[in-house]
Residue frames relative to the residue before (quaternion, step in Angstrom):
aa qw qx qy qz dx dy dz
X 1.0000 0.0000 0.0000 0.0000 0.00 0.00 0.00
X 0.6580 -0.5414 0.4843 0.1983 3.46 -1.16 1.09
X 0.3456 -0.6420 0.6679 0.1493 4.11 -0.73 1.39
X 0.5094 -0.5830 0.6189 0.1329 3.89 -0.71 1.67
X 0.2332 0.6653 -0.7026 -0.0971 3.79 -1.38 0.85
X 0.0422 0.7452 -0.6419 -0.1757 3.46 -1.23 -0.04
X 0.3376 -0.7567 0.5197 0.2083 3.25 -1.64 0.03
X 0.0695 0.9093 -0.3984 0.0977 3.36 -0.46 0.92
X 0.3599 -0.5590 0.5036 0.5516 3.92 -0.90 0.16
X 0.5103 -0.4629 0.6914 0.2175 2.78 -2.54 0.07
X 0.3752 -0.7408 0.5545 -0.0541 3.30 -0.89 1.84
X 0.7923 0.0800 0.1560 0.5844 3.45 0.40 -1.43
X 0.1363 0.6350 -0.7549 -0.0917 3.55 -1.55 0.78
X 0.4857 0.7369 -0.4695 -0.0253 3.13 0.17 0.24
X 0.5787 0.5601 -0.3559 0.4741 3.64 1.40 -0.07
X 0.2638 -0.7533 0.4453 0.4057 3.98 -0.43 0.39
X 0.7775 0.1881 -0.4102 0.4381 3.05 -2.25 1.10
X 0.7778 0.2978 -0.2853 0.4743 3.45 0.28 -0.16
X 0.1046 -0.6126 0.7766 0.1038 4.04 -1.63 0.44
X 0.5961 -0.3828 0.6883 0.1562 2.89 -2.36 0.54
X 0.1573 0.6832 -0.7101 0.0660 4.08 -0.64 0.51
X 0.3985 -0.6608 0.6303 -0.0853 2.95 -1.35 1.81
X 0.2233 0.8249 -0.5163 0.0550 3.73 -0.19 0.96
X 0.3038 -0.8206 0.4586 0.1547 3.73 -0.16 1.08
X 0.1272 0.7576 -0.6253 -0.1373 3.27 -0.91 -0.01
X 0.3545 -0.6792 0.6180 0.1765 3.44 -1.63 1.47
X 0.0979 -0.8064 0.5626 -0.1538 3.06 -1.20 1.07
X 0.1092 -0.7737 0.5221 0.3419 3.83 -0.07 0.53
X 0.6851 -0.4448 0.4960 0.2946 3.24 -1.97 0.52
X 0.2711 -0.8483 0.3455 0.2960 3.66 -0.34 1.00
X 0.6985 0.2535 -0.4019 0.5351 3.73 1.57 0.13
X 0.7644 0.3887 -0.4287 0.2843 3.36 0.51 0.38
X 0.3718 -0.7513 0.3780 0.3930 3.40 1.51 -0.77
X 0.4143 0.7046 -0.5041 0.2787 3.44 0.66 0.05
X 0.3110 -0.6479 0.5496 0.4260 3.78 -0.26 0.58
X 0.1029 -0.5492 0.8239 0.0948 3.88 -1.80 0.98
X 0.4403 -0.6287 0.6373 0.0683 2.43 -2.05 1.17
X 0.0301 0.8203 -0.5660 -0.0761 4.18 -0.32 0.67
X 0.1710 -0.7637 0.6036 0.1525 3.57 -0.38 0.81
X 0.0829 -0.7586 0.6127 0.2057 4.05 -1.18 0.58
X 0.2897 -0.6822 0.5841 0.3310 3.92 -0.81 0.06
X 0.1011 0.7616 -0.6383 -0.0482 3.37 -0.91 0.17
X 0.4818 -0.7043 0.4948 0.1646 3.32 -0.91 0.75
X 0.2383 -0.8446 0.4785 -0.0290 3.44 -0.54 1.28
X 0.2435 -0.7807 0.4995 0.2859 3.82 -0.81 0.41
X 0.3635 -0.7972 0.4747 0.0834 3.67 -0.61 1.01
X 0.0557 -0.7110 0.6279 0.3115 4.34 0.87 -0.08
X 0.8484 0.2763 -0.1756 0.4159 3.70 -0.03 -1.74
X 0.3651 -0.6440 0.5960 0.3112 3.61 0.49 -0.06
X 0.2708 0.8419 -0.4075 0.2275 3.15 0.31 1.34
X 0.4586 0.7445 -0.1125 0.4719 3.05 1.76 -0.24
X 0.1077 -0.8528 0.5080 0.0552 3.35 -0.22 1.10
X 0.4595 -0.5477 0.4951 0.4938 3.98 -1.09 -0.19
X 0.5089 0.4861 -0.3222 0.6332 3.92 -0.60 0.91
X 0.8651 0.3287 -0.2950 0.2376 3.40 -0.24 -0.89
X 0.4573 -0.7139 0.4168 0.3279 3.56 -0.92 1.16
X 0.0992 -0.8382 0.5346 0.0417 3.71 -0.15 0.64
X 0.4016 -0.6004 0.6635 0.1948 4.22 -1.06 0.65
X 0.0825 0.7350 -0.6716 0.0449 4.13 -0.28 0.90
X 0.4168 -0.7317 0.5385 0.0303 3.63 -1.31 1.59
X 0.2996 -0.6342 0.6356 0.3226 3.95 -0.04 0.45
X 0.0093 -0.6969 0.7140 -0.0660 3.99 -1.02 1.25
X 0.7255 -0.4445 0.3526 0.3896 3.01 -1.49 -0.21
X 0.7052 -0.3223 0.2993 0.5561 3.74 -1.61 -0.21
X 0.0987 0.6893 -0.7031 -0.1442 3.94 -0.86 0.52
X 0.7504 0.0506 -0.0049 0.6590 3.65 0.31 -0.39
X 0.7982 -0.3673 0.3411 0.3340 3.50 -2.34 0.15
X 0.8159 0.3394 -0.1443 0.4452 3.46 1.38 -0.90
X 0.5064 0.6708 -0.2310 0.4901 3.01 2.03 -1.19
X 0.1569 0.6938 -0.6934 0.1149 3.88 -0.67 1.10
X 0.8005 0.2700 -0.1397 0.5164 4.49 0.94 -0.50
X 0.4571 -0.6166 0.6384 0.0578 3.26 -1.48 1.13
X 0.2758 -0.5852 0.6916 0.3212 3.62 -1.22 0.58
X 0.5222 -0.5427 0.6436 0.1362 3.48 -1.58 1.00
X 0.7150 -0.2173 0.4723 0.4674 3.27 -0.21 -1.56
X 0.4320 -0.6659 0.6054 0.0595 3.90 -1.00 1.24
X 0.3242 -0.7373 0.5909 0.0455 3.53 -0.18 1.68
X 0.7738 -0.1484 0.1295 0.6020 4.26 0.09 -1.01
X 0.4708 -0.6049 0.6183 0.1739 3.18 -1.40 0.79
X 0.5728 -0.5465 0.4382 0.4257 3.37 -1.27 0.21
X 0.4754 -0.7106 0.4619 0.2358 3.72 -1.20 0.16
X 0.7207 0.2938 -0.2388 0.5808 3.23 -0.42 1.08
X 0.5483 0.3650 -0.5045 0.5581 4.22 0.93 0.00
């Protein structure tokens, strides 16, 4: 079976080793067509706390690390602008 990636912003740092990744997905409406917008959170594991809020971030589907904890950041695609 195929290792899950998405990309997403960083929502939350505020707990250590771990972020909040916000990943949307557009989608039209299937009787009306209007693109909806559906945002999922998923908790992410952080080793260096390196993650910032803002920052686009690659998150890896991993094993069970904690009750909520199920993805790993890979690798931080764009920092915010201006930190």
């Amino acid at each position: 079976m195929a290792i899950k990636e998405r990309v997403g912003l960083v929502v939350s740092d505020k707990m250590q080793k771990t972020v909040v990744v916000a990943i949307e997905n557009r989608a039209p409406h299937p009787k009306y067509g209007k693109i909806v917008v559906k945002t999922r959170r998923y908790k992410a594991h952080d080793e260096e706390n390196s993650c910032k809020v803002g920052d686009r971030v690659r998150i890896q589907e991993t094993r069970p690390l904690s009750k909520t904890k199920r993805w790993q950041v890979t690798e931080i695609l764009t920092t915010k602008a201006g930190k």
